[in-house]
C-alpha positions in Angstrom: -70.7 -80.3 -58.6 -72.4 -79.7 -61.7 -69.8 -80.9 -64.3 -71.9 -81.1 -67.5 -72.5 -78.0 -66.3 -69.1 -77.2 -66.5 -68.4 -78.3 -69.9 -71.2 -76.4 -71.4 -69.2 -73.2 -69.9 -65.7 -74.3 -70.7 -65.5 -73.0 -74.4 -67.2 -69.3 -73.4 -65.1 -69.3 -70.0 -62.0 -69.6 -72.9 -63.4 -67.1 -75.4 -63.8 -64.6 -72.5 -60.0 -64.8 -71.6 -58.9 -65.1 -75.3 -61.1 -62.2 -75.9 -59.9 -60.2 -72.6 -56.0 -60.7 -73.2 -56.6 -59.2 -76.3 -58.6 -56.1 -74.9 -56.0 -55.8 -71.9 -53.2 -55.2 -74.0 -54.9 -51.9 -75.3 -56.8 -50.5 -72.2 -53.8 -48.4 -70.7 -53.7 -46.5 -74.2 -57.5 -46.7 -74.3 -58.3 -45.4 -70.4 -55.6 -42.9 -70.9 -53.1 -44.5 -68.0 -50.1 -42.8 -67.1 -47.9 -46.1 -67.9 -48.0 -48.6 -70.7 -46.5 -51.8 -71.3 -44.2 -50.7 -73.9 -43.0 -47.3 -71.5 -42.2 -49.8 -68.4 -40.2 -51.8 -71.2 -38.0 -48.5 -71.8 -37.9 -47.6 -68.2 -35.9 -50.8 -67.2 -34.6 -52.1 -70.5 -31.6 -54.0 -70.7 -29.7 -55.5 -73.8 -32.1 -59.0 -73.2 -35.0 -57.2 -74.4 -35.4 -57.9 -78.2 -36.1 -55.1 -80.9 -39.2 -53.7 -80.8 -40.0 -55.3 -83.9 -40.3 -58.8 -82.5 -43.0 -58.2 -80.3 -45.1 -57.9 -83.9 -45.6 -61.9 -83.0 -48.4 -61.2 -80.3 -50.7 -60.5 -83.3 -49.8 -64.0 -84.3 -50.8 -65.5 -80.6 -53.9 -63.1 -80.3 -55.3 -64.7 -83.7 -53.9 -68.2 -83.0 -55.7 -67.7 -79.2 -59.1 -66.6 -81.2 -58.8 -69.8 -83.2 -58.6 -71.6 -80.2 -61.4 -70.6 -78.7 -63.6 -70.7 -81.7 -62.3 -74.1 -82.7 -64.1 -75.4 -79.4 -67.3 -73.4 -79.9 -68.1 -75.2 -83.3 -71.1 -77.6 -82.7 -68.9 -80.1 -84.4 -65.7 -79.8 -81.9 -68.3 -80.0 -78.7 -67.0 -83.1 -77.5 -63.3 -83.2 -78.9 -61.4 -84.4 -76.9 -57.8 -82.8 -77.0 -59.5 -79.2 -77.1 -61.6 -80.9 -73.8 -58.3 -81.8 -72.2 -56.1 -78.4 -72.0 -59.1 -76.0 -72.4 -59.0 -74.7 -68.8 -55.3 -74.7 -69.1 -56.1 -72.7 -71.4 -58.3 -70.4 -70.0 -55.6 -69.9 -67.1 -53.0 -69.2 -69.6 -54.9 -66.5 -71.1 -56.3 -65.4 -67.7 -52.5 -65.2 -66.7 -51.5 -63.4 -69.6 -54.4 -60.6 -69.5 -53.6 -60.3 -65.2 -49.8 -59.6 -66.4 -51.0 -57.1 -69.0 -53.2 -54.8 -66.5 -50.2 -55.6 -63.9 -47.2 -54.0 -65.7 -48.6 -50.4 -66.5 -50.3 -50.2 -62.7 -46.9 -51.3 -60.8 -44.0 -51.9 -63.6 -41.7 -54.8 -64.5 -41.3 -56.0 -60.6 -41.0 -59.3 -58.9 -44.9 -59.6 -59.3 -45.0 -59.2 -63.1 -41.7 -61.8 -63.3 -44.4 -64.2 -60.9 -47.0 -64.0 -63.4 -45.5 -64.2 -66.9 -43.3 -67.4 -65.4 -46.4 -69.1 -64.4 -47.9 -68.4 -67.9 -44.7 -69.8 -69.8 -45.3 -72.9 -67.1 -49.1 -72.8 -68.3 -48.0 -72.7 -71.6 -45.3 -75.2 -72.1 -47.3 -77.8 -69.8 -50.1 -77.2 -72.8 -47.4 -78.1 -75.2 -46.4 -81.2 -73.7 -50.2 -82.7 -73.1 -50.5 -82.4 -76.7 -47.5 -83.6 -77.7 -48.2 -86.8 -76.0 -51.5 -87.2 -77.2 -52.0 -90.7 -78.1 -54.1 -90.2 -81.2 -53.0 -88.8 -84.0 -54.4 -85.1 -84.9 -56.7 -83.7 -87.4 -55.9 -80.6 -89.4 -58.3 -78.4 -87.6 -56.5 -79.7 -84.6 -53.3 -78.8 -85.9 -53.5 -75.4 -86.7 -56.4 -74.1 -84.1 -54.8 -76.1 -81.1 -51.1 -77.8 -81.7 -49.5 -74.5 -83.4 -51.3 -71.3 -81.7 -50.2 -73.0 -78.3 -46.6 -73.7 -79.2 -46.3 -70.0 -80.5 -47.9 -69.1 -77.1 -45.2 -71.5 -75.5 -42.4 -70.0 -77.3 -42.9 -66.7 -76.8 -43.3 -66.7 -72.8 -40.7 -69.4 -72.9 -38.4 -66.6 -74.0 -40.3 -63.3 -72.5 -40.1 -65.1 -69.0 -36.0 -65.2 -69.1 -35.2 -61.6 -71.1 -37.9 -60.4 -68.3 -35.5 -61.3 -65.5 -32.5 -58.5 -66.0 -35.1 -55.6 -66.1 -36.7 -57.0 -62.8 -33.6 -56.7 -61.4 -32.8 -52.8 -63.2 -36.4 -51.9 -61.2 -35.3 -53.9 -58.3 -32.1 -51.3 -58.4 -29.9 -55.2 -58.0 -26.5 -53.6 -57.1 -24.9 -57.2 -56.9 -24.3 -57.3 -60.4 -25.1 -55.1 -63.5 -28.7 -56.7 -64.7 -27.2 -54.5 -68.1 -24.2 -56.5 -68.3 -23.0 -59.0 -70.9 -22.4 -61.5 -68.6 -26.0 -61.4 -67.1 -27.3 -61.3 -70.6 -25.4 -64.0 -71.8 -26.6 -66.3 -68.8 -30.5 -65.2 -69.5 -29.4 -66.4 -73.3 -28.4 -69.8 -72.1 -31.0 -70.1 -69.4 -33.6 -70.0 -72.2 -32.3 -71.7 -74.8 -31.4 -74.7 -72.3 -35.6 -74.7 -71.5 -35.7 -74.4 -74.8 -33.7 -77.3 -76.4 -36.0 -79.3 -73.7 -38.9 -78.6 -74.8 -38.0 -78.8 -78.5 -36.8 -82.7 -78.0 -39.8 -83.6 -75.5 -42.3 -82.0 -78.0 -41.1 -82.2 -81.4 -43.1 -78.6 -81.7 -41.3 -76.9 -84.5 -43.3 -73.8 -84.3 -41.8 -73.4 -80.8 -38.9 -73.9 -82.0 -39.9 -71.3 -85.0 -40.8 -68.5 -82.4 -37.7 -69.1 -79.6 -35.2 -68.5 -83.3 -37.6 -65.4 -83.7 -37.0 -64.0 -80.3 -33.5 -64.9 -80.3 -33.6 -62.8 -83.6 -35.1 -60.0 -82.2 -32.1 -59.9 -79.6 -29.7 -60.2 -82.0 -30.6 -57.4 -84.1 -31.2 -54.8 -80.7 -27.6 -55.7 -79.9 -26.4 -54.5 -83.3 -28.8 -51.8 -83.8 -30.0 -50.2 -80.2 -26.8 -51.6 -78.4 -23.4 -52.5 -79.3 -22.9 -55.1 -77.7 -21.0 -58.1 -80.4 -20.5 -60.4 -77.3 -23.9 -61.1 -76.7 -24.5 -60.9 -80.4 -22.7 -63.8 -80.7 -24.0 -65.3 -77.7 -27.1 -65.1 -79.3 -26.4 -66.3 -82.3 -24.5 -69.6 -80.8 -28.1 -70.2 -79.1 -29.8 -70.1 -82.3 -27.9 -72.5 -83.8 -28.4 -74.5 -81.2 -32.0 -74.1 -81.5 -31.8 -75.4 -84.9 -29.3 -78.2 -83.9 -32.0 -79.6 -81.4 -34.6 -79.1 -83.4 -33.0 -80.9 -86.6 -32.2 -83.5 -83.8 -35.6 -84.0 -82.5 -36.5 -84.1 -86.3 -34.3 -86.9 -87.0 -35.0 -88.8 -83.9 -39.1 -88.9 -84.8 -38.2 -90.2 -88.5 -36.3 -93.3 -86.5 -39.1 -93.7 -84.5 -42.1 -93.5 -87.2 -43.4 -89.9 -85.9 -41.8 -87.2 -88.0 -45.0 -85.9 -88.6 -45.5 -84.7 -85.3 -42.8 -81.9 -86.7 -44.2 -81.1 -90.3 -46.0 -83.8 -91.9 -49.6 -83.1 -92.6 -50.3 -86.8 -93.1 -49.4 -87.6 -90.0 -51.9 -85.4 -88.5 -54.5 -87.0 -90.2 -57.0 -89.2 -88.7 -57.1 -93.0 -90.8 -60.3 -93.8 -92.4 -62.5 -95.8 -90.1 
């Protein structure tokens, strides 16, 4: 096998992805389908589903995916080696990500589409954690084109994979239980924010932690606005303090240790003068 082969085709094989997710999430509108993303939402949608508002942040992970791909393009970044080590995880995650966008309008929100957006929060948060335990400390440019568009990405499938569940099982016609019911809500709440609070202490990613809190927003406000439903209102709002519990947690536990930059500090991110 031809691997310097390989490595010459990584960063296109990435753009192409990064470039096709964005393209997939318009093409049902575009080719005039009978379904879209957004009308399979309504079809199935329980009181998990944030308001619509929230889902704004894939503007954020479309630009932070471009920056990604771009940031491995640049003749100077040829041979970088964090970009080196998670592009094709890359590449799958957005690979993932476009197959779930083409999926949902041809055959809704089934067991398939729960399949695929799961293995791209998997994708995703196994991203997070490579960087997080990168041994070197990073650069700016690594910071913001690599560390921060990937924890966003983590984030938000990190949450989309568990408030996908209930209207999986609305389309699945689950008679067991009510997939609209507090209770299942609740559990979906907790189920996430548990992965979550994991994540948040293994990584010390607060821009994860940023767009879980923005999610868990997102439900809060559809359960006063589109539902009324103050249970899982405060459900949700127990699991975002939580959120910033851990996270202040992981904060304080990386100042002990010398590495509280891998939160917020620029400085640590900085490479010392050779």
């Amino acid at each position: 096998m031809n691997f310097r082969l390989l490595d010459t085709a990584k960063p296109w094989v990435v753009l192409v992805f990064a470039i096709t997710q964005i393209g997939a999430s318009y093409l049902p509108q575009g080719l005039g389908w009978s379904s879209s993303i957004a009308e399979r939402s309504l079809e199935n949608q329980t009181p998990s589903v944030p308001i619509s508002f929230a889902f704004s942040v894939w503007g954020v992970i479309f630009l932070g995916s471009l920056a990604f791909a771009i940031f491995g393009l640049l003749p100077q970044n040829r041979q970088n080696a964090i970009w080196h080590r998670i592009a094709w995880l890359a590449a799958l995650l957005f690979a993932l990500n476009t197959l779930w966008e083409l999926y949902v309008p041809l055959r809704n929100l089934d067991w398939g589409a729960l399949m695929i957006i799961s293995a791209a929060a998997a994708t995703a948060i196994t991203i997070v954690l490579r960087v997080a335990s990168w041994p070197e400390p990073l650069t700016g440019g690594e910071r913001w084109c690599i560390a921060i568009p990937m924890q966003i990405f983590a984030g938000w499938l990190s949450a989309a994979t568990f408030v996908s569940f209930p209207p999986t099982m609305v389309w699945a016609r689950v008679t067991l239980v009510d997939p609209r019911s507090d209770l299942v809500t609740i559990a979906v709440i907790c189920a996430a924010t548990v992965l979550a609070a994991n994540v948040i202490v293994v990584s010390r990613a607060w821009p994860y932690a940023v767009t879980i809190s923005w999610a868990i927003t997102g439900i809060i406000i559809a359960n006063v606005v589109r539902e009324d439903r103050p249970v899982i209102v405060a459900a949700a709002v127990v699991a975002g303090l939580v959120v910033i519990g851990v996270t202040a947690f992981a904060w304080n536990r990386a100042r002990r240790s010398g590495h509280a930059g891998a939160l917020s500090d620029p400085a640590y991110h900085q490479k010392p003068a050779s």
